[in-house]
N, CA, C and O atoms as a Maestro MAE file, in Angstrom:
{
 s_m_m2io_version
 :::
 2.0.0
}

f_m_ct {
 s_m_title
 :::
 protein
 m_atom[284] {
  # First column is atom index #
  i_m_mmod_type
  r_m_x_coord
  r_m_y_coord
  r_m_z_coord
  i_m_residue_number
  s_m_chain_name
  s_m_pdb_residue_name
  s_m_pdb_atom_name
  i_m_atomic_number
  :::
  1 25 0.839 -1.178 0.000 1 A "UNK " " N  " 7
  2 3 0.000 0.000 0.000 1 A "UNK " " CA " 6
  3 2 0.884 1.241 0.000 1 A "UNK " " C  " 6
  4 15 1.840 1.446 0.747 1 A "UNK " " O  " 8
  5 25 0.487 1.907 -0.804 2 A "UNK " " N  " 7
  6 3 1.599 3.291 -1.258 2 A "UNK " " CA " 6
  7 2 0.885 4.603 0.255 2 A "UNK " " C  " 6
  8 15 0.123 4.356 1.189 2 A "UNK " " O  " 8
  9 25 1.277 5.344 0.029 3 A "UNK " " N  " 7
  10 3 0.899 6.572 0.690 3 A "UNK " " CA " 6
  11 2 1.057 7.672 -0.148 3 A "UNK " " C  " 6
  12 15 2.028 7.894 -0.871 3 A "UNK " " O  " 8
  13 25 0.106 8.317 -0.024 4 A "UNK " " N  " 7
  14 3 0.223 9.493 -1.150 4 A "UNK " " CA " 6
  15 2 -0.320 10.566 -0.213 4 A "UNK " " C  " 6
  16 15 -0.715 10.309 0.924 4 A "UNK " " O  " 8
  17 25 -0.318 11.796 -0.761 5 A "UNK " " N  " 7
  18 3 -0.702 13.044 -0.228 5 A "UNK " " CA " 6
  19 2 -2.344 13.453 -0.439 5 A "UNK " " C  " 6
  20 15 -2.906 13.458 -1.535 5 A "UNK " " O  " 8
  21 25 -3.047 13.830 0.998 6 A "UNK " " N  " 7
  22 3 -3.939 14.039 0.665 6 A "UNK " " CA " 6
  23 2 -4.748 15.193 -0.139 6 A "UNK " " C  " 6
  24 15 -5.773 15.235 -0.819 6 A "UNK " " O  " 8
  25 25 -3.933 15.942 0.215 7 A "UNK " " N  " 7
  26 3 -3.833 17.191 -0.995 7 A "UNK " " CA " 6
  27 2 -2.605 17.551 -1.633 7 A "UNK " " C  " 6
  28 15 -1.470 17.382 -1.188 7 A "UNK " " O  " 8
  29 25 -3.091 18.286 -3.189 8 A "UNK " " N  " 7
  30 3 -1.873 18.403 -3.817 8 A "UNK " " CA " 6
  31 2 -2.191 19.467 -4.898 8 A "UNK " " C  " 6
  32 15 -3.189 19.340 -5.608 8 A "UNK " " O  " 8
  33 25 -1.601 20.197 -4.985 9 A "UNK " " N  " 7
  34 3 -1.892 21.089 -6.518 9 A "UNK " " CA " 6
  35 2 -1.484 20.771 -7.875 9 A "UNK " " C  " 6
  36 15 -0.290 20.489 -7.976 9 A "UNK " " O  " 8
  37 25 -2.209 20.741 -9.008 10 A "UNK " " N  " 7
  38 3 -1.970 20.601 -10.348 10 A "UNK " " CA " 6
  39 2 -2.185 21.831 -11.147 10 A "UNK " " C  " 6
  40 15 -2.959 22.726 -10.809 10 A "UNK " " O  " 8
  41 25 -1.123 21.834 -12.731 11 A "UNK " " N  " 7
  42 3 -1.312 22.862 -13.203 11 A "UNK " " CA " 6
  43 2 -1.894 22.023 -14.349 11 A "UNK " " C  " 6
  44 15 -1.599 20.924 -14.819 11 A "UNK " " O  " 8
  45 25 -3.606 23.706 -14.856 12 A "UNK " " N  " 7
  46 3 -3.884 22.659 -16.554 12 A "UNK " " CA " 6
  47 2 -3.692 23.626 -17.365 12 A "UNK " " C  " 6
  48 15 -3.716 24.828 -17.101 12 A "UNK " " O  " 8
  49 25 -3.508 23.143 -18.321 13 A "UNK " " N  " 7
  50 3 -3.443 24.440 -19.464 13 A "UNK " " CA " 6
  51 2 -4.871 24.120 -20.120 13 A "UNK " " C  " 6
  52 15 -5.298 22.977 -20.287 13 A "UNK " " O  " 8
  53 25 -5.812 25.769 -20.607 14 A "UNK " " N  " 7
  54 3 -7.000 25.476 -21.121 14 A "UNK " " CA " 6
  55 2 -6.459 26.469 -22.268 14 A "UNK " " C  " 6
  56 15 -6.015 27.573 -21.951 14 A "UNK " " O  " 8
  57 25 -6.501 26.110 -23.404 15 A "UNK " " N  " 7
  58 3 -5.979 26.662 -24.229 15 A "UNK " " CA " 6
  59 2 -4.920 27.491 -24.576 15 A "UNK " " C  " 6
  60 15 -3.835 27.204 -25.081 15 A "UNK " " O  " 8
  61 25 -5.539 28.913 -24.124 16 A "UNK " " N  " 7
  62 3 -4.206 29.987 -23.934 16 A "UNK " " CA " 6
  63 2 -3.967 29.941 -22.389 16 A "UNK " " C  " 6
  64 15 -2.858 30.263 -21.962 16 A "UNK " " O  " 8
  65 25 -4.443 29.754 -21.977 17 A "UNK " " N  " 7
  66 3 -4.524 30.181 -20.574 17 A "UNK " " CA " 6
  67 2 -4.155 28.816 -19.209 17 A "UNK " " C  " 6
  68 15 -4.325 27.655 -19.582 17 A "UNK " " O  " 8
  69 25 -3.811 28.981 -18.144 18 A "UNK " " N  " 7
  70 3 -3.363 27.996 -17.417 18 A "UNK " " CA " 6
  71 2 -3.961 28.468 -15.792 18 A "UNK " " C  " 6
  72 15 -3.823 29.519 -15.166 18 A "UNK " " O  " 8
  73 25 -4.616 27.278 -15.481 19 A "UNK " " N  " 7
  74 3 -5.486 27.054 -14.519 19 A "UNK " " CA " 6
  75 2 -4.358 26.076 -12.964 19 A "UNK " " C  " 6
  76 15 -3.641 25.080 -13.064 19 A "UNK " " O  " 8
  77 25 -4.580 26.664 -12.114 20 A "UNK " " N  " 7
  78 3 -4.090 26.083 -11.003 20 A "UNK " " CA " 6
  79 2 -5.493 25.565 -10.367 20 A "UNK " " C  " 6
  80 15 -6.597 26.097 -10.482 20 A "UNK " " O  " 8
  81 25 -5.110 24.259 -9.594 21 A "UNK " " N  " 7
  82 3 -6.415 23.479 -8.847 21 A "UNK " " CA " 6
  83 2 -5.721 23.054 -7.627 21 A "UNK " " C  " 6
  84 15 -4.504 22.871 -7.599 21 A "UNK " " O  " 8
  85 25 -6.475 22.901 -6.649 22 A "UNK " " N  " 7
  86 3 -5.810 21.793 -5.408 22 A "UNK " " CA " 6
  87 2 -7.176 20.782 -5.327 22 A "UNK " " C  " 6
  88 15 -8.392 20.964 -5.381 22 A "UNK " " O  " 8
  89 25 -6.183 19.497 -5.150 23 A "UNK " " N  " 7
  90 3 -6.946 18.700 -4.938 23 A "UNK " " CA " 6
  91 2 -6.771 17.505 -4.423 23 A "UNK " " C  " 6
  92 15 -5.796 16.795 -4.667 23 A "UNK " " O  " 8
  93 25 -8.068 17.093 -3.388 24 A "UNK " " N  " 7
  94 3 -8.325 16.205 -2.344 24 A "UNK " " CA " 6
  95 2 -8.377 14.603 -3.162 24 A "UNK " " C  " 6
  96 15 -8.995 14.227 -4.158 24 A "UNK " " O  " 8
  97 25 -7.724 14.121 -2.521 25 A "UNK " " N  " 7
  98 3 -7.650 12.529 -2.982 25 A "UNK " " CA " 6
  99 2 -8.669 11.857 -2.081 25 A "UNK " " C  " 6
  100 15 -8.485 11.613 -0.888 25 A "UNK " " O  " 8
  101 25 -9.688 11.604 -2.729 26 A "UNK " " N  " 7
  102 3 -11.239 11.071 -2.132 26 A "UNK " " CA " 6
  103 2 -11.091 9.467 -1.994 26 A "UNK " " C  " 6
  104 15 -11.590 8.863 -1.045 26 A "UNK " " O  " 8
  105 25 -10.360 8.829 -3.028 27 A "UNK " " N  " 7
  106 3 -10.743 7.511 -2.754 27 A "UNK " " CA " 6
  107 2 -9.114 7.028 -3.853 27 A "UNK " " C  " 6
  108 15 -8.525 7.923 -4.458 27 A "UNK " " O  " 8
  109 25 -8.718 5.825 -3.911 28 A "UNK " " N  " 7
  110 3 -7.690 5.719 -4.482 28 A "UNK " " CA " 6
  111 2 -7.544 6.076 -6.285 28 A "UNK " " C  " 6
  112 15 -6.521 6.108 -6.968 28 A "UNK " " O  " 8
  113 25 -8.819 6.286 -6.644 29 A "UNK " " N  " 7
  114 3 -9.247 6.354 -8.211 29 A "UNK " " CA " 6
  115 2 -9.783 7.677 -8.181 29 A "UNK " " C  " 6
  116 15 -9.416 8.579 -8.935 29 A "UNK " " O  " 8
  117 25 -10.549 7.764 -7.407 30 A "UNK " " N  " 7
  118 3 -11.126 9.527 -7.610 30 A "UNK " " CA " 6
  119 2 -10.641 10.984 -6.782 30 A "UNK " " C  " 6
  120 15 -10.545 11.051 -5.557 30 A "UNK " " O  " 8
  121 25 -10.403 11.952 -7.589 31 A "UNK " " N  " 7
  122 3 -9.706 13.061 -7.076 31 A "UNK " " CA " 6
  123 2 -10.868 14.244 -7.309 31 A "UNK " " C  " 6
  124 15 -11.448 14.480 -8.369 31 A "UNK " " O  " 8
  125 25 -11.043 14.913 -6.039 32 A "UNK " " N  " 7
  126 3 -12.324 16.092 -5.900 32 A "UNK " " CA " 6
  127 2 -10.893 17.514 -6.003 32 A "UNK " " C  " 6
  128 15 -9.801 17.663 -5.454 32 A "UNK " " O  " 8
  129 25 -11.733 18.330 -7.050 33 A "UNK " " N  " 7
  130 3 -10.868 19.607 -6.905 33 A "UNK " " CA " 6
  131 2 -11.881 20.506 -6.024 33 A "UNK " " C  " 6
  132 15 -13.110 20.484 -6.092 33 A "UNK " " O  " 8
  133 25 -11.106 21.272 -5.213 34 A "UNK " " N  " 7
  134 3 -11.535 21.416 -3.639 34 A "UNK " " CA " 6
  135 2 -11.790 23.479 -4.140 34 A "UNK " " C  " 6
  136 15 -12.736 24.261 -4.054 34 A "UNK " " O  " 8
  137 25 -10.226 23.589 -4.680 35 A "UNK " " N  " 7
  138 3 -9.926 25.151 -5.156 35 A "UNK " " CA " 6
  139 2 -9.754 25.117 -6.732 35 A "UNK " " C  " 6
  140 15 -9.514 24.100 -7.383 35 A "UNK " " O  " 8
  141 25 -9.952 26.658 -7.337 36 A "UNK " " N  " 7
  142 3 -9.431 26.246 -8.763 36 A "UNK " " CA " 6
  143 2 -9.509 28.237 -9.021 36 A "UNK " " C  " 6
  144 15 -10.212 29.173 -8.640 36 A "UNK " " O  " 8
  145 25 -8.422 28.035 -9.809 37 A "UNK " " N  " 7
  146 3 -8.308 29.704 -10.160 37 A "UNK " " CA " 6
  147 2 -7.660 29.169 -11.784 37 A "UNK " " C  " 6
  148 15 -6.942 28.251 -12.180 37 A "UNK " " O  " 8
  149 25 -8.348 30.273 -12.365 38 A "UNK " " N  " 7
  150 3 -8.259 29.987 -14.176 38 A "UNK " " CA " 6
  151 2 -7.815 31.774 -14.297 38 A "UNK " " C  " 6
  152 15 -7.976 32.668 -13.466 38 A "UNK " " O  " 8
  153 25 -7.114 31.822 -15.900 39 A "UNK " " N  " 7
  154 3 -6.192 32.971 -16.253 39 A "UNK " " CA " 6
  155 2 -5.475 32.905 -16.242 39 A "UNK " " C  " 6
  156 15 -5.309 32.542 -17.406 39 A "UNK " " O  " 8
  157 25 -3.576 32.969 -15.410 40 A "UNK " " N  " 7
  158 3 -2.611 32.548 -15.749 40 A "UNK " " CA " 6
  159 2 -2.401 32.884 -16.927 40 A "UNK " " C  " 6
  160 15 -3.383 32.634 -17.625 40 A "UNK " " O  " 8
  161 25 -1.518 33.368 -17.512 41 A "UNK " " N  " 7
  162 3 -0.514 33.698 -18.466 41 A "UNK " " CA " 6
  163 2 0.364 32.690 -18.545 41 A "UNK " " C  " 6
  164 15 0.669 32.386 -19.698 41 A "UNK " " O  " 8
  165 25 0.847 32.100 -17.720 42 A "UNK " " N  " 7
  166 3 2.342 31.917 -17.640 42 A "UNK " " CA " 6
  167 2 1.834 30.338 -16.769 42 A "UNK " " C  " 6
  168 15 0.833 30.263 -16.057 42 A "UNK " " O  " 8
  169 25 2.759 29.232 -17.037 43 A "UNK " " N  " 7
  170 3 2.638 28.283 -16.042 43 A "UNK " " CA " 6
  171 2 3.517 28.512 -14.446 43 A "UNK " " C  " 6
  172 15 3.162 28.063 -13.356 43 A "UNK " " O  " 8
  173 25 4.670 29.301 -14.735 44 A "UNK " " N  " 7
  174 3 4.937 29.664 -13.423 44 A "UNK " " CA " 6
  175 2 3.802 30.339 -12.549 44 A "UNK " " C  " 6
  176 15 3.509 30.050 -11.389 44 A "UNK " " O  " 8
  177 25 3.228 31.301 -13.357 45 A "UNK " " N  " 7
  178 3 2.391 32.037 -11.827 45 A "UNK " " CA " 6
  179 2 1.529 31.095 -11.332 45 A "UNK " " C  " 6
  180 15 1.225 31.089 -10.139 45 A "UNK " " O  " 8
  181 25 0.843 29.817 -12.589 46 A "UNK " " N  " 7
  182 3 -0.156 29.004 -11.843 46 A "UNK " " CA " 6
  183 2 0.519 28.519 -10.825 46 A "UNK " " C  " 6
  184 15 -0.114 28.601 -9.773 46 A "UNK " " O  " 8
  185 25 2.145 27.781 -10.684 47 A "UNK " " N  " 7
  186 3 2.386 27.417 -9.893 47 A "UNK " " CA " 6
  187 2 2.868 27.987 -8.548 47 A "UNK " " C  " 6
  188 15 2.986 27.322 -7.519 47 A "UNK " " O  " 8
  189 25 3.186 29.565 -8.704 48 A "UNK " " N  " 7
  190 3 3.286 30.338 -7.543 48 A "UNK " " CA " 6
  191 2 1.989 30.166 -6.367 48 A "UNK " " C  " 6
  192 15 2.009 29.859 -5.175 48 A "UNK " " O  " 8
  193 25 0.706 30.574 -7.461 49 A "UNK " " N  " 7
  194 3 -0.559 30.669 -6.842 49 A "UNK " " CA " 6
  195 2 -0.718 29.525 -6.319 49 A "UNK " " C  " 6
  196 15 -0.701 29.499 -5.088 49 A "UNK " " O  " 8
  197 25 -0.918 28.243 -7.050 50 A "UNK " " N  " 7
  198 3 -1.214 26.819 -5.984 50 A "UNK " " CA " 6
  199 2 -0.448 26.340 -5.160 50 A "UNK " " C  " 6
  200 15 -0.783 25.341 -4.523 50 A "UNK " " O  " 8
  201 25 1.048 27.083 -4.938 51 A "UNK " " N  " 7
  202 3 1.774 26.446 -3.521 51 A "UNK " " CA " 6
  203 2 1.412 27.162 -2.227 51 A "UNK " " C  " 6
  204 15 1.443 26.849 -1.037 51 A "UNK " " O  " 8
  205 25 1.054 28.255 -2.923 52 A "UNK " " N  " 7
  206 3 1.169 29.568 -1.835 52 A "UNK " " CA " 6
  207 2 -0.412 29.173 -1.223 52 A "UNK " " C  " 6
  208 15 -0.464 28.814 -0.046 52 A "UNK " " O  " 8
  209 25 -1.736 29.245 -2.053 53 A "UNK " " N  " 7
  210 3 -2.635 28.926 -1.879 53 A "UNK " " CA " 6
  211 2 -3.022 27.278 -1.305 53 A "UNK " " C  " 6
  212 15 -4.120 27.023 -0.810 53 A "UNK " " O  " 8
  213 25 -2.228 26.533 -1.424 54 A "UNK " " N  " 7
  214 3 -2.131 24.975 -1.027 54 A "UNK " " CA " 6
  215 2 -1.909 24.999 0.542 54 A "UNK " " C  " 6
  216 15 -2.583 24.453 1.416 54 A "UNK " " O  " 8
  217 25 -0.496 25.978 0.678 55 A "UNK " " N  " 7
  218 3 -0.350 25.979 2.238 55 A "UNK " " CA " 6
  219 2 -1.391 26.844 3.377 55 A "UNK " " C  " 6
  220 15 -1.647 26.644 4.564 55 A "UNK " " O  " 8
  221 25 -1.800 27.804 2.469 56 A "UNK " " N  " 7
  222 3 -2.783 28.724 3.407 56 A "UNK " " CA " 6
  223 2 -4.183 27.715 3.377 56 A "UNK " " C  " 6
  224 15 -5.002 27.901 4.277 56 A "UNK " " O  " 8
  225 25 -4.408 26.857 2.549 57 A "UNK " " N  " 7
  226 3 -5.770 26.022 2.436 57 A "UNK " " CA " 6
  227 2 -5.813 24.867 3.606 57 A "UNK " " C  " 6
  228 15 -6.787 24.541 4.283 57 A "UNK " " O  " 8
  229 25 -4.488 24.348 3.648 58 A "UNK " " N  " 7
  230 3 -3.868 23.088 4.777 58 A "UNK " " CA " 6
  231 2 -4.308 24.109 5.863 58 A "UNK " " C  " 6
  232 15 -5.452 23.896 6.265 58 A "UNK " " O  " 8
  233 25 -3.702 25.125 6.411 59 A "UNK " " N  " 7
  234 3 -3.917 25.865 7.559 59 A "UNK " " CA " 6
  235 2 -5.034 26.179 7.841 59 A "UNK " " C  " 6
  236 15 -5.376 25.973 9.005 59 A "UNK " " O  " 8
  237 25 -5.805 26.657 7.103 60 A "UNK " " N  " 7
  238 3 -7.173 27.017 7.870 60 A "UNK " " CA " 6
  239 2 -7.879 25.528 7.977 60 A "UNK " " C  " 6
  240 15 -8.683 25.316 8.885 60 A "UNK " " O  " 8
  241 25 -7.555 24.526 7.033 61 A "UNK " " N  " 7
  242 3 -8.146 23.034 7.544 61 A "UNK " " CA " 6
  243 2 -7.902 22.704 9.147 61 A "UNK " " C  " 6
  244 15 -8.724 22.575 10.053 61 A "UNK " " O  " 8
  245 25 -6.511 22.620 9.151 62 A "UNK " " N  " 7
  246 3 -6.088 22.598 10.659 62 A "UNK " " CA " 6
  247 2 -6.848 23.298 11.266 62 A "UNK " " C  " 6
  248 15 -7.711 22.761 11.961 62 A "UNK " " O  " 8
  249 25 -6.779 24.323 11.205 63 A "UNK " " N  " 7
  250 3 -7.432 25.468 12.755 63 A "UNK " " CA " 6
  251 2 -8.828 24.951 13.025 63 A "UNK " " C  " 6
  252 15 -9.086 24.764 14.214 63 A "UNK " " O  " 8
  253 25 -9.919 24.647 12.010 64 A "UNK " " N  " 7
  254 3 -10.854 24.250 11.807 64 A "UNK " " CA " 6
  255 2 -11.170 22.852 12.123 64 A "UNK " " C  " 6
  256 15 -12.320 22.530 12.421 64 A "UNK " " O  " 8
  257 25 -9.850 21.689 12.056 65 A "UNK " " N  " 7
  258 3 -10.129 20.602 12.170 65 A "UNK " " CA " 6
  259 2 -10.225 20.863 13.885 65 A "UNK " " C  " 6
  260 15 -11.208 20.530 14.548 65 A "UNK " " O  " 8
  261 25 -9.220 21.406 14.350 66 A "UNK " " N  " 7
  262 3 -9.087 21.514 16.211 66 A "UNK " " CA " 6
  263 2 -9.906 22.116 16.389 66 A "UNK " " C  " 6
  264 15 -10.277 21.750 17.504 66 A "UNK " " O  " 8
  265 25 -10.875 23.258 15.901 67 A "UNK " " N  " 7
  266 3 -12.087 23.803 16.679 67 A "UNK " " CA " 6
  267 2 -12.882 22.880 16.860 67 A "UNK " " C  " 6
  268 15 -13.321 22.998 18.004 67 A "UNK " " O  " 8
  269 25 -13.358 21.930 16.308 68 A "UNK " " N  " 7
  270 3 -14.164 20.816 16.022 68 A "UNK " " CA " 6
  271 2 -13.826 19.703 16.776 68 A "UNK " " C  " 6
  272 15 -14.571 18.905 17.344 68 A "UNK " " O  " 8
  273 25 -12.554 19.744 16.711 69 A "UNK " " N  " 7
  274 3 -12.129 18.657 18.149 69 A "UNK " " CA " 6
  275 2 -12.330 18.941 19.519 69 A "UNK " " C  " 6
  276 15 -12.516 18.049 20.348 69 A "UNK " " O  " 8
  277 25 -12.282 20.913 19.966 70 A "UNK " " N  " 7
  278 3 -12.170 20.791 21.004 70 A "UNK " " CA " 6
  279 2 -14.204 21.180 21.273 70 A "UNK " " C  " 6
  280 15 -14.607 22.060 22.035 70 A "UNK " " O  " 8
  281 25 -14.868 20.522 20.668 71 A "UNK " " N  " 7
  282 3 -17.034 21.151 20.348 71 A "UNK " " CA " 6
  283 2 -16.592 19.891 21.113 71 A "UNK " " C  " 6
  284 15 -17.434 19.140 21.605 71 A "UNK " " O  " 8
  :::
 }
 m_bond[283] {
  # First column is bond index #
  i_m_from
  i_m_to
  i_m_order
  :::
  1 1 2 1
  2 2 3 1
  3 3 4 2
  4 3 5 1
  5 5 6 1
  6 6 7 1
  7 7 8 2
  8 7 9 1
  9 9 10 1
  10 10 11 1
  11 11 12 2
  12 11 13 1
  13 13 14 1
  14 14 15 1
  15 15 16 2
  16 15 17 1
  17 17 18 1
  18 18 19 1
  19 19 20 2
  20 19 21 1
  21 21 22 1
  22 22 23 1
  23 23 24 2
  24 23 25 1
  25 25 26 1
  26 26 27 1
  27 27 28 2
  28 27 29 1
  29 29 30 1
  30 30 31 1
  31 31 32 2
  32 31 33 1
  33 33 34 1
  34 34 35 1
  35 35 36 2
  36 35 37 1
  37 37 38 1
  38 38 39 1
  39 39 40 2
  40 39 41 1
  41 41 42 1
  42 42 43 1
  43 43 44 2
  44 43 45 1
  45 45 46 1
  46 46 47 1
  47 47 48 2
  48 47 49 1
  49 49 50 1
  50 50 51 1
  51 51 52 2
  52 51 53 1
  53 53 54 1
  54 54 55 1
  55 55 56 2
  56 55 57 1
  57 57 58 1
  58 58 59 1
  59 59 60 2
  60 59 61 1
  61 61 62 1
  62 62 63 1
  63 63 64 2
  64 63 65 1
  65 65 66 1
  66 66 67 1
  67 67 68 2
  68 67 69 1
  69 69 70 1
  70 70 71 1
  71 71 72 2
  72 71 73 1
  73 73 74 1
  74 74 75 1
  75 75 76 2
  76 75 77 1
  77 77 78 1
  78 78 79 1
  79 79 80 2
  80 79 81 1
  81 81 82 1
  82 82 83 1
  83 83 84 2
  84 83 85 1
  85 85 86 1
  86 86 87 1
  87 87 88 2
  88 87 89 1
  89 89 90 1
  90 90 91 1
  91 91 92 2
  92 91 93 1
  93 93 94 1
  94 94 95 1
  95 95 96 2
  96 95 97 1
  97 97 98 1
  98 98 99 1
  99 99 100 2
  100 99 101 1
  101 101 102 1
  102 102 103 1
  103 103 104 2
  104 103 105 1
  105 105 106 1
  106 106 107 1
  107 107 108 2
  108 107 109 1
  109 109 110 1
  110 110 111 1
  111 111 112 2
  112 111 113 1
  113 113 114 1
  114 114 115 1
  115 115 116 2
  116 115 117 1
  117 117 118 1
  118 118 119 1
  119 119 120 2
  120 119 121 1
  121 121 122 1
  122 122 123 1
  123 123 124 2
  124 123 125 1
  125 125 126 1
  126 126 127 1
  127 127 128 2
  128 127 129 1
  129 129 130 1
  130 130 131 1
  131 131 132 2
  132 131 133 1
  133 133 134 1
  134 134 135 1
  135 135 136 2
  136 135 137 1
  137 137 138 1
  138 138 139 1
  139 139 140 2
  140 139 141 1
  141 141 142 1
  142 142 143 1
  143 143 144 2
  144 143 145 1
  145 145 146 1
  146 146 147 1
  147 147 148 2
  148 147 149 1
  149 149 150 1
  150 150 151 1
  151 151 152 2
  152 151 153 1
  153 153 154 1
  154 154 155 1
  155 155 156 2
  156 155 157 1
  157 157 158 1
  158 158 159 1
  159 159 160 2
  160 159 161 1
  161 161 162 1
  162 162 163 1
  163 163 164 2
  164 163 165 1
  165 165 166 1
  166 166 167 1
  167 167 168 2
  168 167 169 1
  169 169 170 1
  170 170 171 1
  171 171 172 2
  172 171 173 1
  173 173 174 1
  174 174 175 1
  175 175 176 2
  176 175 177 1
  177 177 178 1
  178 178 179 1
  179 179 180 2
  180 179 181 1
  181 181 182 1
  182 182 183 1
  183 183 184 2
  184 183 185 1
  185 185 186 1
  186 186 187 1
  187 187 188 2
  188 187 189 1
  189 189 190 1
  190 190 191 1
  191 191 192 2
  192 191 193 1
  193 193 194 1
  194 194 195 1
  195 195 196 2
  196 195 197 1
  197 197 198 1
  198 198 199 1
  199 199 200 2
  200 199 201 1
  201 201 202 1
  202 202 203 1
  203 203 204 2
  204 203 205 1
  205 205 206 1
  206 206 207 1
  207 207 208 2
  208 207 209 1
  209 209 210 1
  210 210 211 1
  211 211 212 2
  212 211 213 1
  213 213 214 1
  214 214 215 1
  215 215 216 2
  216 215 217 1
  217 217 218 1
  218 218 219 1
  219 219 220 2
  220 219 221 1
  221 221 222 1
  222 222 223 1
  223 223 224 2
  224 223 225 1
  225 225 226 1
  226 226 227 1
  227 227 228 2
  228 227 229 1
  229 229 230 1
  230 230 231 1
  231 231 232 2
  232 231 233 1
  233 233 234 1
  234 234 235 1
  235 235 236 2
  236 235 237 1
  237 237 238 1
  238 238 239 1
  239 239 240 2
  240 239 241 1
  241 241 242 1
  242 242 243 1
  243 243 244 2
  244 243 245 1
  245 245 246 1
  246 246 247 1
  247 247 248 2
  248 247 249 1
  249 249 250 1
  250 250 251 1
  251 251 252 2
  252 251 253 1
  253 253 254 1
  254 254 255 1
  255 255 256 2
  256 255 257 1
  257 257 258 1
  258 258 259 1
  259 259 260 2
  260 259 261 1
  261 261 262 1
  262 262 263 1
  263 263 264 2
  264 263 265 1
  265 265 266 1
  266 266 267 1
  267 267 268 2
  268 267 269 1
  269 269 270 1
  270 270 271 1
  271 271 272 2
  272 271 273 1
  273 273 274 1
  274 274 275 1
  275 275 276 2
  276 275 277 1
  277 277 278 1
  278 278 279 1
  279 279 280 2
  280 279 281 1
  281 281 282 1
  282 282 283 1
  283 283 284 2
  :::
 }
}
């Protein structure tokens, strides 16, 4: 049994343009995109935006998962 990450960001290209997503690994075959920002110029900025946005998304999960722990 592998271990993989439960979230992760991908870059797509939609024609001209390049889309950043993060996304939740639901089951070993199916992947839910959770965030998604489209425009991008450039594949670097998609990937600026989904690391930067990946870690601030993990964090408010956390804070949120412990409010809920301590209900």
């Amino acid at each position: 049994m592998t271990q993989t990450k439960k979230f992760d960001f991908r870059i797509v290209q939609d024609k001209q343009v390049w889309a950043a997503e993060i996304a939740r690994r639901m089951t070993a075959r199916k992947t839910i995109v959770s965030k998604r920002k489209t425009g991008f110029a450039t594949e670097a900025e998609a990937t600026v935006w989904g690391e930067k946005e990946l870690k601030s998304f993990l964090e408010k999960l956390m804070l949120r998962n412990e409010r809920k722990a301590k209900q």
